[in-house]
C-alpha positions in Angstrom: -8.2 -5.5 -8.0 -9.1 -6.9 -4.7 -12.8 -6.9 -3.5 -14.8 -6.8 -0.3 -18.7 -7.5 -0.2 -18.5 -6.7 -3.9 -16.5 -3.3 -3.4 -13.3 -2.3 -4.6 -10.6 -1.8 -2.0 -7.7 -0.9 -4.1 -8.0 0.0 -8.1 -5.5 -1.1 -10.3 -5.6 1.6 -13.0 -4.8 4.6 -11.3 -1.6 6.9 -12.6 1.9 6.3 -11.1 1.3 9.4 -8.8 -2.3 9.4 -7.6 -4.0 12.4 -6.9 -5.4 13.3 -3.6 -8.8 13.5 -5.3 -8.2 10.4 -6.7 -6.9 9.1 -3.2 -10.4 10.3 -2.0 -12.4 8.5 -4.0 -10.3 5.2 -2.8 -11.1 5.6 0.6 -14.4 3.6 0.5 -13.6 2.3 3.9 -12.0 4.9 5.3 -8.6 2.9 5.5 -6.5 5.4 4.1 -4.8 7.8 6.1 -5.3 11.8 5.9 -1.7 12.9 4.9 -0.5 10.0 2.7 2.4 10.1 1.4 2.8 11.2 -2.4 6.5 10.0 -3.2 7.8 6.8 -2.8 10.7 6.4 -0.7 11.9 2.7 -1.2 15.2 2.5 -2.6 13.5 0.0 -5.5 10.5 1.9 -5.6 11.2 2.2 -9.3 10.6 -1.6 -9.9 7.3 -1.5 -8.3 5.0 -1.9 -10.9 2.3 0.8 -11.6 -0.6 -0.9 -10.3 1.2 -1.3 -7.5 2.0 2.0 -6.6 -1.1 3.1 -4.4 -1.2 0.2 -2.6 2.4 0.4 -1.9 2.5 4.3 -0.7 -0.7 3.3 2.0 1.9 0.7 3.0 5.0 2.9 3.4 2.7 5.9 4.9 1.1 3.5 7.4 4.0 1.9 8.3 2.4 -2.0 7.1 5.5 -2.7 4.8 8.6 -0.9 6.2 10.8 -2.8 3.7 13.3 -5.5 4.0 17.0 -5.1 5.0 18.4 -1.7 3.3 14.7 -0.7 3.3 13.7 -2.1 0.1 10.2 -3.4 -0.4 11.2 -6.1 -3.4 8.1 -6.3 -5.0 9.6 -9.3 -7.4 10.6 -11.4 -4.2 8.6 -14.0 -2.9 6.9 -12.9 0.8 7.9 -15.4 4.1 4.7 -16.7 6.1 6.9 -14.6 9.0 6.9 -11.2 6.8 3.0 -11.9 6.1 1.7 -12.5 9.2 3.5 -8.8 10.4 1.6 -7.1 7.3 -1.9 -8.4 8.2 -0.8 -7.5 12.2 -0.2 -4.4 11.2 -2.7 -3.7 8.9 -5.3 -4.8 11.2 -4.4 -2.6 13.6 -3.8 0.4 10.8 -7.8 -0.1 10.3 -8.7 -0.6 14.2 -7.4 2.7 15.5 
């Protein structure tokens, strides 16, 4: 669970396919986007583990992780400096609009 000034910013025990409700509840900082997506669409989206999942569908919905070559988001690979400093970028500016 990551926090911020002692709030949650992502839970880590939601279902594999959260509700919008739950989704709701999420959006303490009104990060998340109105028509997220509810499917994900990386071709390894099924070794994503479940904790995982939320934070990775505000990423693909977004656009912050668009996926290495062949679109895949290898969440057992190890992240570049490069391919972090583009997912801050564009979170930052996700949460600045």
């Amino acid at each position: 669970m990551a926090r911020l000034d002692n709030k949650a910013l992502f839970f880590t025990t939601l279902p594999r396919t959260p509700s919008k409700r739950k989704m709701e509840e999420l959006n303490i900082f009104g990060v998340l986007p109105n028509d997220m997506d509810t499917a994900l669409n990386y071709p390894d989206a099924d070794s994503i583990s479940g904790y995982a999942k939320t934070a990775a569908l505000y990423c693909q919905t977004t656009g912050v992780i668009g996926g290495r070559a062949g679109g895949v988001f290898a969440p057992q690979e190890i992240a570049t400096c490069a391919e972090v400093a583009t997912i801050i970028q564009r979170f930052v500016e996700v949460v600045i609009k």
